[in-house]
C-alpha positions as CSV (number, residue, x, y, z in Angstrom):
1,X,50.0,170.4,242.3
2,X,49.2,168.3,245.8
3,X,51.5,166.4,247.3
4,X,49.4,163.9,248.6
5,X,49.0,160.5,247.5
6,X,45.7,159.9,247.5
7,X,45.1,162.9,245.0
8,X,46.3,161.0,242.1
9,X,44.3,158.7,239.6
10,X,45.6,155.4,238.0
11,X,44.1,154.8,234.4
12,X,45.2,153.3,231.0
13,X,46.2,155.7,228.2
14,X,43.4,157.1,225.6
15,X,44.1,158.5,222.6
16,X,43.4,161.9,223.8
17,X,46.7,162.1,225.9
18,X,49.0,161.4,223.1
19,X,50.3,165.2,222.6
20,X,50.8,165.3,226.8
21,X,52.1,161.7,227.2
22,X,54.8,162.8,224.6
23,X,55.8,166.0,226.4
24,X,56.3,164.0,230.0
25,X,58.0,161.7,228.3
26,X,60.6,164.5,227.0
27,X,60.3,166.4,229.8
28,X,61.6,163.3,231.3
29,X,65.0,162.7,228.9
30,X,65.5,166.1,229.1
31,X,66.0,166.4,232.6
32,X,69.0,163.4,232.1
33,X,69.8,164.0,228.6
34,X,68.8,167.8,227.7
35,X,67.0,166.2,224.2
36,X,63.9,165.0,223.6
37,X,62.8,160.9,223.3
38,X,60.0,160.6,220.7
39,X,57.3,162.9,219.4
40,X,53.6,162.2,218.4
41,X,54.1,160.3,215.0
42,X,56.7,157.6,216.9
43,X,54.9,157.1,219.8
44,X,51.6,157.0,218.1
45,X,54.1,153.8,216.0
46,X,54.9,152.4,219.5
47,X,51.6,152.2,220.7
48,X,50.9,149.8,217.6
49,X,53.9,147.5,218.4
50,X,53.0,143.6,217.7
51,X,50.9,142.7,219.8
52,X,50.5,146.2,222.4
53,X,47.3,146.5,224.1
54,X,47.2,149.9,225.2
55,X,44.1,149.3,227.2
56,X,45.7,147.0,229.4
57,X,49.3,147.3,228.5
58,X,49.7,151.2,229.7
59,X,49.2,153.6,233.2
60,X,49.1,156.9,233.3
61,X,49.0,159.0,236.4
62,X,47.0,161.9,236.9
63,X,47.1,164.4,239.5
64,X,44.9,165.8,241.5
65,X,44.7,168.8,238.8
66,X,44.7,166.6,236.4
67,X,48.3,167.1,235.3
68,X,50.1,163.9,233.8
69,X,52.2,163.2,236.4
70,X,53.9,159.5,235.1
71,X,53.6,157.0,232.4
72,X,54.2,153.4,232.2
73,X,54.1,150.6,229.7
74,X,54.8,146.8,229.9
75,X,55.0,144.9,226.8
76,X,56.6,141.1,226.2
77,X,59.1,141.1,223.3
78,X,59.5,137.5,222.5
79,X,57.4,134.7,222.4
80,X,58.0,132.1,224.3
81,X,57.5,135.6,226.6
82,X,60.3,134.8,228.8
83,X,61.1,138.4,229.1
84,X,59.2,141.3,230.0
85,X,60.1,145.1,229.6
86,X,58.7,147.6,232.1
87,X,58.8,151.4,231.0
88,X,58.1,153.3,233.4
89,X,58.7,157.8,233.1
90,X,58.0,160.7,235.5
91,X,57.3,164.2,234.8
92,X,60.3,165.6,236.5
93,X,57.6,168.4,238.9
94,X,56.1,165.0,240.4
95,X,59.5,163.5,241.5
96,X,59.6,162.4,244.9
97,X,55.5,161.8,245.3
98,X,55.5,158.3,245.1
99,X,54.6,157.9,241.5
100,X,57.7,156.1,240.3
101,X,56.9,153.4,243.2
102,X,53.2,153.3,242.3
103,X,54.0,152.7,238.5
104,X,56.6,149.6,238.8
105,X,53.7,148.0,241.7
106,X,51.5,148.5,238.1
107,X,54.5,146.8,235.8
108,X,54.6,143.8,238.1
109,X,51.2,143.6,238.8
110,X,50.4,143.3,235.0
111,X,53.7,141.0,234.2
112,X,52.0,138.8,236.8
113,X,49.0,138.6,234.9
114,X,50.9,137.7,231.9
115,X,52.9,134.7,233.3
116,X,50.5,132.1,232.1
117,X,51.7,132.7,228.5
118,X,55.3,131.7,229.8
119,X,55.7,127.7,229.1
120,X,55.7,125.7,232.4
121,X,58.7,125.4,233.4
122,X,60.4,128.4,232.4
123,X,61.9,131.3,234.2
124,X,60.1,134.3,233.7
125,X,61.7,138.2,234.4
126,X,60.8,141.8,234.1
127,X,63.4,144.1,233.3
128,X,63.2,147.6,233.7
129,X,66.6,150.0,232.2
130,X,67.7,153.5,233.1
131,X,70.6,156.1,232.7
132,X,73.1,155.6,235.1
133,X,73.1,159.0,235.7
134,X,69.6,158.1,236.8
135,X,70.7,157.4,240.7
136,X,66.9,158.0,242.6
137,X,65.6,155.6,239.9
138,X,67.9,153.4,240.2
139,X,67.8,153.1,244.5
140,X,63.8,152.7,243.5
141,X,64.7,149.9,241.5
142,X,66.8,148.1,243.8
143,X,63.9,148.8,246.4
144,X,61.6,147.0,244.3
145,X,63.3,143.9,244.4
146,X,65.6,144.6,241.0
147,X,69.0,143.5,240.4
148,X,71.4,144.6,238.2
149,X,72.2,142.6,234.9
150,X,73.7,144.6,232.1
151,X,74.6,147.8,230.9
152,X,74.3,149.3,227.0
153,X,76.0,152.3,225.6
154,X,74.5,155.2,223.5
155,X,77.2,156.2,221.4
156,X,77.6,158.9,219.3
157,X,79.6,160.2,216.3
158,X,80.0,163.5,214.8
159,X,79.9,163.3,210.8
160,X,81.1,166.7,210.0
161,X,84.8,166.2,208.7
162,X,84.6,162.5,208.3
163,X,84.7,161.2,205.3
164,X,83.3,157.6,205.3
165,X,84.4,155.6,202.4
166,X,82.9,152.0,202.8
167,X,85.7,149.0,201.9
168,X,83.0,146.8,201.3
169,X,84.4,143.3,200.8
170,X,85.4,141.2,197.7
171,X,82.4,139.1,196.9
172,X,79.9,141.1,198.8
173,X,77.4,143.6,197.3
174,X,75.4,146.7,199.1
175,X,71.8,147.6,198.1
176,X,68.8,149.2,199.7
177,X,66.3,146.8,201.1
178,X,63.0,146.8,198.6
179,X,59.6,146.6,200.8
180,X,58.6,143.1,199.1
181,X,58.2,139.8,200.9
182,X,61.8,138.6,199.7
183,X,63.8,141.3,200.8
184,X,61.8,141.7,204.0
185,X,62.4,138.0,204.9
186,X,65.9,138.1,203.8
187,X,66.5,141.1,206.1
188,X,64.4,140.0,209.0
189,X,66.4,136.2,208.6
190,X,69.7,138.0,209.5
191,X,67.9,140.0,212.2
192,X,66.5,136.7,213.5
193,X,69.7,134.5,213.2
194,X,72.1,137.1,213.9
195,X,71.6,137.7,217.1
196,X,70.9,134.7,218.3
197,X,74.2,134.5,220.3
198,X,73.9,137.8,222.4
199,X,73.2,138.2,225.7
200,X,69.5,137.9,226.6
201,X,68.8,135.7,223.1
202,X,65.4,133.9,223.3
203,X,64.9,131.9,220.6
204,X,61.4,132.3,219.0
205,X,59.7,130.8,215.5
206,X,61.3,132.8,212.6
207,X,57.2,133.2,211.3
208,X,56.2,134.8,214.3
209,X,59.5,137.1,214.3
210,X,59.3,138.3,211.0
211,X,55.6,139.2,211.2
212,X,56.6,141.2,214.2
213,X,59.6,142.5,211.8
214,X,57.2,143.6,209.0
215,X,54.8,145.4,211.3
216,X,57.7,147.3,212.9
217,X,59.3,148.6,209.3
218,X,54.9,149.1,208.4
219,X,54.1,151.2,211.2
220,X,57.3,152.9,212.2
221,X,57.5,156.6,210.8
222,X,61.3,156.9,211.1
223,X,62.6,153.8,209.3
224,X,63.5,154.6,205.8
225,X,64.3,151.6,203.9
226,X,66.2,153.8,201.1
227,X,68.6,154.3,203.7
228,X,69.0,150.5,205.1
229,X,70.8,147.5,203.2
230,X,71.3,144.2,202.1
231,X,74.8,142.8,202.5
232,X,74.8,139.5,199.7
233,X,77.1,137.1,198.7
234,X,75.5,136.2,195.4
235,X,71.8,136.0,196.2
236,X,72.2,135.4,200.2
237,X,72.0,137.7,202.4
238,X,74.6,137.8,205.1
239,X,74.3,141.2,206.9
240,X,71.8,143.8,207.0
241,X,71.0,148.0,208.6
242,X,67.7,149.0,209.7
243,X,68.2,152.9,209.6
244,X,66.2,156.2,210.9
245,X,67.9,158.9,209.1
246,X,66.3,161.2,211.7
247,X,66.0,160.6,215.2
248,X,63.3,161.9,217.5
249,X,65.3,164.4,220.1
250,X,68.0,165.4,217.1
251,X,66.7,166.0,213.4
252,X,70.4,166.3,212.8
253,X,71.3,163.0,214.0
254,X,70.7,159.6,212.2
255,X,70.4,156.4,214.1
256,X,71.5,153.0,212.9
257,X,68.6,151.1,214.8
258,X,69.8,147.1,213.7
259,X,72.9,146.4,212.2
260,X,73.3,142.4,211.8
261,X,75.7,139.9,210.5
262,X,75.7,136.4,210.0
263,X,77.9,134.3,212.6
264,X,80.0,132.8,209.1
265,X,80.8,135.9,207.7
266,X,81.9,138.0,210.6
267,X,85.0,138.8,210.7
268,X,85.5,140.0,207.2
269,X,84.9,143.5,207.4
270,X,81.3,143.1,206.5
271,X,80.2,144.8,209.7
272,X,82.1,147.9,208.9
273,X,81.6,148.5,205.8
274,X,77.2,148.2,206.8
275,X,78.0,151.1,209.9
276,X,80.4,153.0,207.4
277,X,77.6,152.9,205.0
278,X,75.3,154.1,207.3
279,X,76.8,156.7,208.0
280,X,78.0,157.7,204.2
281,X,74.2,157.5,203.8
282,X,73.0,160.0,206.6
283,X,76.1,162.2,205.5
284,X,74.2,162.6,202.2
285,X,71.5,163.5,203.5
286,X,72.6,166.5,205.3
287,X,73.4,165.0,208.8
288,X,75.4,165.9,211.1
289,X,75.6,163.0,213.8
290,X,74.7,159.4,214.0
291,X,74.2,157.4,216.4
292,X,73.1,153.6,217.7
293,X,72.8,151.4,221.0
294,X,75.1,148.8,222.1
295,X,75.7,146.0,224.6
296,X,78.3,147.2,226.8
297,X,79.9,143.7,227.2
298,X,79.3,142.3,223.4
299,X,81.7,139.9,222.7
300,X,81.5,139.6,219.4
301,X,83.3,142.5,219.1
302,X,80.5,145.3,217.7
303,X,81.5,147.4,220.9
304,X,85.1,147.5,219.9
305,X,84.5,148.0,216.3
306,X,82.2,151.0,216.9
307,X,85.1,152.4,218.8
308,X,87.3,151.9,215.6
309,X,85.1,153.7,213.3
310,X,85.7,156.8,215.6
311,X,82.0,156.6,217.8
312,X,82.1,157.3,221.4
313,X,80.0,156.6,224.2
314,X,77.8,159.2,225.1
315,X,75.3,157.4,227.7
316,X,75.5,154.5,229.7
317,X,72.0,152.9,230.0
318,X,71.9,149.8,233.0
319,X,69.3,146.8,233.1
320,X,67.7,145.6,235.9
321,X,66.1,142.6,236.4
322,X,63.6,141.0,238.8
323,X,62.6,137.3,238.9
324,X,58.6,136.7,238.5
325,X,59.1,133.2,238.8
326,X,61.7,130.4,238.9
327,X,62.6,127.9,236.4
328,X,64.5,126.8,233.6
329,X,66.6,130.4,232.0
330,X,65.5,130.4,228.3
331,X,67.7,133.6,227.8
332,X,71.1,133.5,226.6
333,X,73.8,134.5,229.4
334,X,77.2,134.5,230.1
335,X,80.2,132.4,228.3
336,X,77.7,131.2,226.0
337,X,77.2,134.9,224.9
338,X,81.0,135.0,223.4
339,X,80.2,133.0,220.0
């Protein structure tokens, strides 16, 4: 493996590397984490995310051997595209070569390229997160121009002992989402407006959303709609779970990917009886652990009630930041957050 700079090669993924992308990227979580990040079929899924070019959306680096050395992706996540998120990995036997600082030149370089589909006006931002045990990566960061913004938690429960008895509330009903176009826009209308006021919220068209909800649930392996609800009062929904009830690094561990509720019904024990549900529903399955991501500042109280419900945090994951261009902040932040 050389050592020298100029030995490596620059080049957007082909479907050919899928089996050694997927092993730098684990070989990349486990040197932080000890477990692996995704496998072929869930990366494969990523690689078709709404609207993902990975011709010109991906880098790989190769070394002079040939050897995958890194791996980056940029993709926008809402539209307006306010907001872009860089991705960037190295293989752990390449740290220190310069390939970290190589791949976020190629993240801003292609967010630059991107900023036209910004509206005038607006403040545009690339974000890039890491594991705060993650201290080289983060000093590259900062070296890039990035600022710190945000921290989420991965927490963690273990489901061996527990016995989660949902106290689901009166008026409210529970069942599994269907795959037709009323349950998928019921679901995707809480996803949509339930987040709305949580830090870094950009308000986008609910058709565009829920066509990007549809394709997710369509081309993600992991999702399992048997194990994901509806949370009605009468016909309307008011909460919702999107659910894996296996997880890429831990076939033991189930992962509560979106759990939603409407602003007017929070509150009223809705939200616990969805995450208690969850994890009734993994526990059935043969689980052991579940799991989820949250916004370390929340203040609508999901942090805290995760805490309740006997979850603790296992990582801390931080967000940096970096402004592409200057304008008028279309992303939710701060006080306004707290609603």
């Amino acid at each position: 493996m050389g050592s020298n700079r100029t030995e490596i090669k620059l080049r957007a993924y082909q479907p050919g590397d899928l089996f050694g992308v997927v092993e730098l990227l684990n070989r990349s979580e486990q040197a932080v984490t000890g477990q692996n990040i995704t496998s072929p079929e869930d990366f494969a899924a990523d690689l078709r995310s709404y609207g993902f070019n990975p011709e010109t959306d991906t880098a790989l680096i190769l070394a002079g051997d040939g050897s995958l050395a890194g791996y980056a992706d940029l993709m926008g996540d809402k539209t307006p595209m306010v907001r872009l998120n860089a991705f960037v990995r190295v293989h752990p036997e390449f740290k220190g070569m310069g390939i970290g600082s190589r791949l976020f030149e190629w993240t801003e370089a292609r967010a630059r390229q991107l900023l036209h589909r910004a509206p005038e006006g607006a403040r545009v931002v690339l974000q890039n997160s890491v594991y705060s045990l993650e201290t080289d990566a983060i000093s590259l960061l900062e070296a890039h121009g990035y600022s710190y913004v945000r921290s989420s938690y991965r927490m963690l429960i273990d489901l061996e002992g527990l016995d989660p008895q949902p106290l689901i509330p009166t008026g409210i009903t529970f069942r599994p989402i269907d795959h037709n176009e009323a349950d998928l826009r019921a679901a995707a209308w809480v996803d949509h407006q339930a987040f709305l006021d949580h830090w870094g919220a950009v308000e986008e068209p609910f058709e565009f959303f829920y066509e990007k909800f549809k394709h997710r649930l369509d081309t993600d392996p992991a999702i399992d709609l048997s194990a994901c609800r509806l949370a009605l009062q009468g016909e309307t929904a008011v909460g919702m779970t999107i659910c894996k009830p296996q997880t890429e690094e831990d076939a033991e561990k189930g992962w509560v990917n979106i759990l939603g509720v409407l602003k007017p019904w929070r509150k009223h024990g809705i939200g616990r009886a969805l995450l208690l549900d969850a994890f009734s529903e993994f526990k059935r399955r043969g689980k052991k652990r579940a799991g989820l991501f949250v916004d370390a500042a929340n203040l609508t109280g999901a942090l805290q009630l995760y805490l309740r419900a006997g979850m603790r945090v296992e990582y801390e994951r931080q967000i940096f930041e970096k402004e592409l261009r200057p304008g008028v902040d279309l992303m939710l932040r701060g006080a306004a957050a707290a609603h």
